[in-house]
N, C-alpha and C positions, 0 to 999 in steps of 0.2 A: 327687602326685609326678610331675614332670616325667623321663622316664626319654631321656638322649642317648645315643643306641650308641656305641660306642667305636671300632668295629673297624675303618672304612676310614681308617687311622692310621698313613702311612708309616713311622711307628718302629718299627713291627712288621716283621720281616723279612719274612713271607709277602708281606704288602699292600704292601712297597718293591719286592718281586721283580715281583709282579702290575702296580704302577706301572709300571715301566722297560721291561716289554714290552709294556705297555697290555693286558692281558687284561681287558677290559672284560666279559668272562664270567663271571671269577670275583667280580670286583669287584660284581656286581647280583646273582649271588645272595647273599653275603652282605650285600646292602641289604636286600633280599626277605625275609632269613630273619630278620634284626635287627626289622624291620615287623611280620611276622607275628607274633616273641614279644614285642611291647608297645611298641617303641619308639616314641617321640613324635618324635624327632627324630633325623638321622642327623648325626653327625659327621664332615666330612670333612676330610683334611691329609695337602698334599704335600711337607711342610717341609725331610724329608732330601735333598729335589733343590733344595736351594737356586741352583744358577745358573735351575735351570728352574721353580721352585715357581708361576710365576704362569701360565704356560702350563700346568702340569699341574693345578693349582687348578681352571682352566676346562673343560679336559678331565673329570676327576675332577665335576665339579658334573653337567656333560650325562652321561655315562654313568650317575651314580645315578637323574638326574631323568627317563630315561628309561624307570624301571621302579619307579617309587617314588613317589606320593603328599607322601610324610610331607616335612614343612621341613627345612632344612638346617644343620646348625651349622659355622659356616665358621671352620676353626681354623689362624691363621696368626700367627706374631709379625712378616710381612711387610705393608705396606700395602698394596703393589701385587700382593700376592696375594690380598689380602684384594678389595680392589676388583673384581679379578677373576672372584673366584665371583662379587661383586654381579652383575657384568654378566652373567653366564651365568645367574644363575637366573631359573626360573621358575616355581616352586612355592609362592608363600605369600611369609612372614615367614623369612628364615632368621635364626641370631643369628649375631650377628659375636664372634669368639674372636679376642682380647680387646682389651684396652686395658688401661692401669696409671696409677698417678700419675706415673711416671715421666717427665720434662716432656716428653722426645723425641716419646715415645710417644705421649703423651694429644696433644698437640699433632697428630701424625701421623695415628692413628686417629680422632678427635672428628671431623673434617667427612666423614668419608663416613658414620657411624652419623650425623650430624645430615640428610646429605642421599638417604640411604636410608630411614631412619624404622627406624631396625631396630632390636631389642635386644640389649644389650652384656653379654660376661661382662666384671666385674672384677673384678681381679686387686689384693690385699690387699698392693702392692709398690709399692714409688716408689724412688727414685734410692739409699738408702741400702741396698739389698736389702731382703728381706725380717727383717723384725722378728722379737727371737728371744723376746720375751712373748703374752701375749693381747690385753693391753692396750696396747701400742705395734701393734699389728697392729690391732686395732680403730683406732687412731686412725688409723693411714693409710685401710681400709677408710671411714670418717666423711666424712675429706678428698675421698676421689676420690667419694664417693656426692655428698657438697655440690657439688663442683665440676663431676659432669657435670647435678646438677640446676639449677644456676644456667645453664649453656651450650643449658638447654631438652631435657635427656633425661628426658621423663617415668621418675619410680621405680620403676613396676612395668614399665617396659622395660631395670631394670636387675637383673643377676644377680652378684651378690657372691662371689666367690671367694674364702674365707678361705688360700686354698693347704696344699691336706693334704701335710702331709712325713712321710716314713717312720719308723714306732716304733721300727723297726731301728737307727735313728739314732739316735733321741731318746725317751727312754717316753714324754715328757709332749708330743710334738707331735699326737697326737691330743686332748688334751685344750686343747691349744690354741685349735686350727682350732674345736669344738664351741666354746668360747666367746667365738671373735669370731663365729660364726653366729647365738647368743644371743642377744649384745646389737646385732647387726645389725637381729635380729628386732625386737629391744622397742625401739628408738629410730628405727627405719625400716622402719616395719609393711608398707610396700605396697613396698617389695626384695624380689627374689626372693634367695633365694640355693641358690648351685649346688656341685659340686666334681668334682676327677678322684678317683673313689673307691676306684681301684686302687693310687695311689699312696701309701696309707695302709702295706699292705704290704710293699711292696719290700726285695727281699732274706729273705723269713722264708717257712719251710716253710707248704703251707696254706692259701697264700692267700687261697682263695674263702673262708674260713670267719672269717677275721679282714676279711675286707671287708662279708660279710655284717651280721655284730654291729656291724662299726662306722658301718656305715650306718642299722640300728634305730636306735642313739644318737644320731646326726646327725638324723636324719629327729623325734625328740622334743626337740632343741632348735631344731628351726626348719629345720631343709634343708630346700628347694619341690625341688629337681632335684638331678642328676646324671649325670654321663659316665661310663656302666660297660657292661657287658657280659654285654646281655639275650637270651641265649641261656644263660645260667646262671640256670638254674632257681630252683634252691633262694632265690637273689636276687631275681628276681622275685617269687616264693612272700614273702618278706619283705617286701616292699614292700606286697604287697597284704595281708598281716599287721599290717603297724605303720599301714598307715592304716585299717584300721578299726581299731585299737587304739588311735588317738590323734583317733579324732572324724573322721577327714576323709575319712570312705564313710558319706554318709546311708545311717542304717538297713544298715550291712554291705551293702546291695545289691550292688557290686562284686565285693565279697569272695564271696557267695552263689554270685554270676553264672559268676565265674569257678571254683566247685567243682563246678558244674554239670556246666561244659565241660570237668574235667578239668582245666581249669589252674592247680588248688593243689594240692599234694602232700596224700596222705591220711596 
């Protein structure tokens, strides 16, 4: 399980406050501290400064990678934001966040994932909005996986974003999102697929505890990753639960490893 922090995420008020006066202090310990509880990858986005998002994109990339190892997920619905962390990194592979089938878009973002070599989230959306079945949502997800493998983006550089929407809204949009990840899985074995796994809850008392469960279920139809928030324990604690529980910790070793050191809840 591929685990992406969430937290250096301008839509969070803390982390717009922190952007706008560049407290590059606060911003790297909460890199530091997302690292240390398991994160593989850090999420970064400076969307809510849209006149400035590409200048702070660049900013936001050097201040994490200055005290941070791990690769970077560059979350932008701007290209020229997006291009921008490209140019500033220097850490690894980052993924680029995202692309859609939507023609503006896929047109817009395709040549910098084809001339970076990088890996794409996609995004289960094309020009009609998002689809309100499992099955019209799988088939745009089909479409965009076809069409950026035909454009030459190897599949396992790609990450499928079923788009989790709120139960508060909808009962059945969690059971949605789980079954285009499904049949993502069984007709496009070497996709990864990812999701924002917060946004299952919004709006409902509880949260962590409805994010947790609904990531066990997501994680035994096929979720490889996720954008959430590993400094919540008990979710991490799940995570390393449902994969040795679903075959993908040879021999629990993982799971062992990490009760050793204290980091499973007893």
């Amino acid at each position: 399980m591929i685990v992406i922090g969430e937290k250096i995420n301008s839509t969070r008020k803390p982390i717009q406050e922190a952007i706008a006066r560049k407290d590059a202090c606060f911003l790297q310990k909460l890199t530091q501290a997302q690292a240390e509880a398991g994160a593989d990858y850090i999420d970064v986005n400076a969307g809510a400064f849209v006149e400035r998002e590409a200048e702070l994109m660049e900013w936001l990339v050097q201040v994490v990678q200055e005290v941070s190892e791990r690769p970077l997920c560059l979350d932008s619905a701007n290209p020229t934001a997006l291009e921008a962390g490209l140019k500033a990194n220097n850490k690894g592979k980052p993924i680029v966040s995202s692309i859609t089938a939507e023609e503006a878009k896929f047109r817009n973002v395709l040549p910098l994932i084809l001339q970076y070599q990088v890996p794409v989230v996609a995004l289960a959306l094309d020009d009609q909005g998002i689809a309100k079945t499992g099955k019209d949502r799988f088939a745009v997800a089909r479409r965009l996986i076809r069409a950026l493998c035909v454009e030459g983006v190897a599949p396992e550089r790609i990450f499928l974003d079923p788009l989790i929407q709120p139960i508060s809204v909808q009962n059945d949009f969690g059971l949605i999102a789980i079954e285009v990840i499904r049949r993502v899985k069984q007709e496009f074995p070497q996709v990864n697929t990812t999701c924002g796994l917060s946004n299952i809850s919004f709006g409902l008392p509880e949260r962590a505890k409805l994010n947790r469960n609904f990531l066990t279920m997501a994680m035994a139809a096929g979720l490889d990753s996720a954008i959430l928030d590993p400094l919540d324990h008990d979710l991490m604690d799940a995570i390393k639960a449902s994969n040795a529980l679903l075959g993908r910790d040879h021999f629990c070793k993982s799971y062992i490893e990490a009760f050793r050191e204290s980091r499973v809840s007893g």
